[in-house]
NUTOR-625263 format. One record per atom (N, C-alpha, C): residue number from 0; residue in one letter; atom name; x negated, z negated, y negated. Coordinates in pm, whole numbers, always signed. Layout:
% residues N
[NUM; 'a'; 'CA'; [X; Z; Y]],
...
***
This chain:
% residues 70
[0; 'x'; 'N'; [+969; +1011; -87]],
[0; 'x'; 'CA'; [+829; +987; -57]],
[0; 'x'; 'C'; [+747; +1035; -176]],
[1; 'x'; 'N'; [+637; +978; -211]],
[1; 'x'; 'CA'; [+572; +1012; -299]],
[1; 'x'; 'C'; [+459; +1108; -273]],
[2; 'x'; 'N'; [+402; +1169; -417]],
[2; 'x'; 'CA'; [+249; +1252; -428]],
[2; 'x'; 'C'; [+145; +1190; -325]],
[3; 'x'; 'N'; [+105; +1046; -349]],
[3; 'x'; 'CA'; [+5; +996; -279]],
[3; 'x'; 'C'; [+61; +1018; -117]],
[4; 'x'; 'N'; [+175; +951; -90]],
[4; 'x'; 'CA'; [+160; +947; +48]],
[4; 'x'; 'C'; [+217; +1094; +141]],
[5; 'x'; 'N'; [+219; +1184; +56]],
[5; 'x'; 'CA'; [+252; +1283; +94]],
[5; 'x'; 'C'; [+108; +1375; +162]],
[6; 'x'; 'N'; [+19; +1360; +106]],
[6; 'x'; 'CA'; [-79; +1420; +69]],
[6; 'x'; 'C'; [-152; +1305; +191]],
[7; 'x'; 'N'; [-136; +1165; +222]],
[7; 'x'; 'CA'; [-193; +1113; +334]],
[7; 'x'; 'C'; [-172; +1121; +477]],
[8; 'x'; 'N'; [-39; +1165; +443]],
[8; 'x'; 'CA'; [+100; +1166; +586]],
[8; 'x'; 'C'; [+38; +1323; +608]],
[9; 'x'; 'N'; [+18; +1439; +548]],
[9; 'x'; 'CA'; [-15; +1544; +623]],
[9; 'x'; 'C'; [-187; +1481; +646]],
[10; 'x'; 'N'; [-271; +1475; +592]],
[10; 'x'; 'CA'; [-400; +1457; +639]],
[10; 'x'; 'C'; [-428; +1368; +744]],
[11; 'x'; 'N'; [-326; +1297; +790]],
[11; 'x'; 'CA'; [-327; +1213; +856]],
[11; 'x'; 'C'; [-256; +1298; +1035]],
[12; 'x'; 'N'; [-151; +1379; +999]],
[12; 'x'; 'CA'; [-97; +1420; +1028]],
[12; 'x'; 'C'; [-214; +1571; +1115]],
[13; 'x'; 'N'; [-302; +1596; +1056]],
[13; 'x'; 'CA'; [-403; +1703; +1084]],
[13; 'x'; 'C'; [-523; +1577; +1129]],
[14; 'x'; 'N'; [-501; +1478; +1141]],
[14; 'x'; 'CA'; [-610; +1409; +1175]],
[14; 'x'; 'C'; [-753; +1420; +1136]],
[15; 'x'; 'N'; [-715; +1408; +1002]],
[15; 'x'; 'CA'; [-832; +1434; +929]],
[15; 'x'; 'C'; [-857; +1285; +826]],
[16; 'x'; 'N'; [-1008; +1275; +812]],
[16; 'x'; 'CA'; [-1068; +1136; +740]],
[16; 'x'; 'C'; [-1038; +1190; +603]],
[17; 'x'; 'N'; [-1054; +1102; +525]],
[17; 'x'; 'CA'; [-1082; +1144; +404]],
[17; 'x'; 'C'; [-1206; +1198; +357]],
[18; 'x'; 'N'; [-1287; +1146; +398]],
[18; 'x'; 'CA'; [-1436; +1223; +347]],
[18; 'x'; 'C'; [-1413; +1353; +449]],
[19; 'x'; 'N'; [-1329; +1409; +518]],
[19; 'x'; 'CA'; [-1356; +1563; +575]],
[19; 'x'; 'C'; [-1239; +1654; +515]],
[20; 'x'; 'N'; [-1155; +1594; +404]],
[20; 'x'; 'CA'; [-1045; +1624; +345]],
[20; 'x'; 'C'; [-1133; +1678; +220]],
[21; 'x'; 'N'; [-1217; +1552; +167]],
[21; 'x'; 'CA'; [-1305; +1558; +74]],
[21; 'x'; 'C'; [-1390; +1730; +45]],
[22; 'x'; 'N'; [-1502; +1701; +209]],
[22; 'x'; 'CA'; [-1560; +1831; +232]],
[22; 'x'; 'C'; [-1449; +1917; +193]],
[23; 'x'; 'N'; [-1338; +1965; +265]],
[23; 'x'; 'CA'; [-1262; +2081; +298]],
[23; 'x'; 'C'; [-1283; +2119; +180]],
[24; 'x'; 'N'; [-1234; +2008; +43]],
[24; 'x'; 'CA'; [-1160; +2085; -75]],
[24; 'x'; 'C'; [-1291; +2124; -139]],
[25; 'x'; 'N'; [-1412; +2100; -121]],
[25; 'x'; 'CA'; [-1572; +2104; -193]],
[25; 'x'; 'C'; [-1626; +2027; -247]],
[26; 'x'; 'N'; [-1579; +1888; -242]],
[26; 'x'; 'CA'; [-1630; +1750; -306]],
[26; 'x'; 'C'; [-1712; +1718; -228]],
[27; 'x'; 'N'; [-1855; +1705; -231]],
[27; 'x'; 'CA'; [-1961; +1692; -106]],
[27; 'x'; 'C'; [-2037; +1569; -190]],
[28; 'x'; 'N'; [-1995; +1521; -311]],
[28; 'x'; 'CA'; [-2082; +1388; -337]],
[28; 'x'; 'C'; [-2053; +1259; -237]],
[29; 'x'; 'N'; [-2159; +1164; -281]],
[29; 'x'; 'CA'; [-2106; +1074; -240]],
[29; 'x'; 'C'; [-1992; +1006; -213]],
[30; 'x'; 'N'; [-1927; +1004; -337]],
[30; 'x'; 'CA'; [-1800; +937; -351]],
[30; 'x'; 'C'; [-1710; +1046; -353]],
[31; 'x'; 'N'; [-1694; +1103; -313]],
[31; 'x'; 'CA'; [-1561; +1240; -266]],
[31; 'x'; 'C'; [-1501; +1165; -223]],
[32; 'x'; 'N'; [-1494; +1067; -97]],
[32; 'x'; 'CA'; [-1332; +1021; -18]],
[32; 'x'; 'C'; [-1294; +931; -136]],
[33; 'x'; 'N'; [-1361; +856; -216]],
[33; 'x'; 'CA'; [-1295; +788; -315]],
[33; 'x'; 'C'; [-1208; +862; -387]],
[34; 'x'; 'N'; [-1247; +996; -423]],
[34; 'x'; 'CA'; [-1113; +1060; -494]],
[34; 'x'; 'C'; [-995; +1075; -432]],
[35; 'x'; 'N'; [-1035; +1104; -287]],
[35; 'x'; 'CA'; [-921; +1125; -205]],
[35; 'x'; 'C'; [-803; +989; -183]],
[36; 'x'; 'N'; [-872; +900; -226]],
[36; 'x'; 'CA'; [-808; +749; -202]],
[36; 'x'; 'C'; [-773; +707; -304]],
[37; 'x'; 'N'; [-820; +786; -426]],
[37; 'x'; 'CA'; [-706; +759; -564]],
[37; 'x'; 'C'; [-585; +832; -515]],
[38; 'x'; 'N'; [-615; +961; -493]],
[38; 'x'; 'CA'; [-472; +1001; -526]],
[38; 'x'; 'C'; [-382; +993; -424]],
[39; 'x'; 'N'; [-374; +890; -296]],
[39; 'x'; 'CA'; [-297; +904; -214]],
[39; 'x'; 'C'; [-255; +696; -244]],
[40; 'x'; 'N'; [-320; +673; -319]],
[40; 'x'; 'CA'; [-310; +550; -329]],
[40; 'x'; 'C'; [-239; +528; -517]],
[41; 'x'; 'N'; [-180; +668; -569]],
[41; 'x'; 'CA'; [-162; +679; -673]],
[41; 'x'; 'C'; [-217; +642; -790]],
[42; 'x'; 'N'; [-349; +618; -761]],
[42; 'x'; 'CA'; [-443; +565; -920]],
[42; 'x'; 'C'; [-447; +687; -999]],
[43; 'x'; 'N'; [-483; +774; -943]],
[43; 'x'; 'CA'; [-508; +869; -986]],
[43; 'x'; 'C'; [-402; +1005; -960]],
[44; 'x'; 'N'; [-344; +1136; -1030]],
[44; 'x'; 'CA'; [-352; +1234; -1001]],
[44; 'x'; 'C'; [-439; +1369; -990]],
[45; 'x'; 'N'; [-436; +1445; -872]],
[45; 'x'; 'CA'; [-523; +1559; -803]],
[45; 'x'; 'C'; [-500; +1684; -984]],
[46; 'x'; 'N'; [-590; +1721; -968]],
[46; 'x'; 'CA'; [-551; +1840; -1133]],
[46; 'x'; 'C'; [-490; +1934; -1031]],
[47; 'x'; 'N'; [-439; +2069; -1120]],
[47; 'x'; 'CA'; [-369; +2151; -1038]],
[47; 'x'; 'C'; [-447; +2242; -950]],
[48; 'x'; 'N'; [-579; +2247; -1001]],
[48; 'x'; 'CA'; [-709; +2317; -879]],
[48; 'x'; 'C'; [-708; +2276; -829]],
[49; 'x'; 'N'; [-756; +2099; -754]],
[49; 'x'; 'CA'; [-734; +2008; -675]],
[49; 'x'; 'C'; [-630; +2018; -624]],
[50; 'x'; 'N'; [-510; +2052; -650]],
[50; 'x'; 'CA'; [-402; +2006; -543]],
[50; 'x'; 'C'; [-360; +2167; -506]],
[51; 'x'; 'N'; [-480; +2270; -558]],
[51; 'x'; 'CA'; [-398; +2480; -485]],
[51; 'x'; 'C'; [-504; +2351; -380]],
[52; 'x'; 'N'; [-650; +2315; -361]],
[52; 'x'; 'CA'; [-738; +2310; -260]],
[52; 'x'; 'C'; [-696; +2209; -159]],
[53; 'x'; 'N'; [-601; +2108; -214]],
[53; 'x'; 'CA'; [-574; +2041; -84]],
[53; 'x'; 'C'; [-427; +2072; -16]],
[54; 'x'; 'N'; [-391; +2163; -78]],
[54; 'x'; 'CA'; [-297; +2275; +22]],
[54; 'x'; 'C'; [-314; +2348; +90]],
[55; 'x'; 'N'; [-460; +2419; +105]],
[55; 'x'; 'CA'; [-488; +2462; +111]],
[55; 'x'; 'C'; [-560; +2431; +249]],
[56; 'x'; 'N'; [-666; +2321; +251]],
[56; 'x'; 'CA'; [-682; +2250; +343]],
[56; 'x'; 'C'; [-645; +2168; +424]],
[57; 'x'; 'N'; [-528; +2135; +383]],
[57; 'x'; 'CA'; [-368; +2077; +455]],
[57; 'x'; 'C'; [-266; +2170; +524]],
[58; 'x'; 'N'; [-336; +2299; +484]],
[58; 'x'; 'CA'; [-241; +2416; +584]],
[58; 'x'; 'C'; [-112; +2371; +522]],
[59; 'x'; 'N'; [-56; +2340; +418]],
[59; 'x'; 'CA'; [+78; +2319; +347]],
[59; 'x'; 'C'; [+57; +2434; +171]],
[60; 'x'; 'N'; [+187; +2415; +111]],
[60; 'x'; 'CA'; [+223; +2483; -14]],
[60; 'x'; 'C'; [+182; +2355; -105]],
[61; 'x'; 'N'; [+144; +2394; -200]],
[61; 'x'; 'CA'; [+107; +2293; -297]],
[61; 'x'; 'C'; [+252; +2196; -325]],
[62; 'x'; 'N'; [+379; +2304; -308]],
[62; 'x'; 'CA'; [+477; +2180; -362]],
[62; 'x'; 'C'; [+537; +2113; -242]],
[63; 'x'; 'N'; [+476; +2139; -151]],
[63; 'x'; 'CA'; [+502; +2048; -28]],
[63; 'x'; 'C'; [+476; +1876; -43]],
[64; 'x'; 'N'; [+312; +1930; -146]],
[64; 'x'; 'CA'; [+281; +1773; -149]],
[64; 'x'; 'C'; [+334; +1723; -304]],
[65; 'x'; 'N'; [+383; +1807; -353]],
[65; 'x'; 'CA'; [+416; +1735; -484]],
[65; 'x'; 'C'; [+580; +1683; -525]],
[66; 'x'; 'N'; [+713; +1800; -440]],
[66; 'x'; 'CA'; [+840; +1775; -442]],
[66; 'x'; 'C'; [+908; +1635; -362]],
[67; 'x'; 'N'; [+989; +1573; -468]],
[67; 'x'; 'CA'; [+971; +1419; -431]],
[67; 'x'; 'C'; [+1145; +1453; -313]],
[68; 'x'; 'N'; [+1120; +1345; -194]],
[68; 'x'; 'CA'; [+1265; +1375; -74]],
[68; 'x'; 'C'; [+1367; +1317; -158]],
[69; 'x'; 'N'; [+1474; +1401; -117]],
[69; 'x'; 'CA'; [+1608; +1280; -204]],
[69; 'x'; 'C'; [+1647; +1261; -53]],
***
């Protein structure tokens, strides 16, 4: 499983939107869920502050969302 859908499968999993994933981590602009929808949609990667905060707010370890399943 990958970064992106790792990171959707728990938020999804906590039943959480993206714009309240957004809030959690402190992205309160407009376009906050858009970031959130790069990186679960792999356009983009989270920097490593971004991804201590959405571990953080995912109640998971950062390498939860980053270690790929064999």
């Amino acid at each position: 499983m990958s970064k992106k859908s790792k990171i959707r499968k728990r938020r999804e999993e906590l039943l959480m939107t993206q714009e309240e994933l957004a809030n959690a981590i402190g992205y309160t602009t407009k376009s906050a869920s858009m970031s959130i929808s790069r990186w679960e949609s792999g356009k983009r990667k989270p920097s490593f502050k971004s991804l201590r905060k959405l571990a953080e707010a995912l109640q998971c370890n950062p390498s939860d969302l980053i270690e790929e399943d064999e």
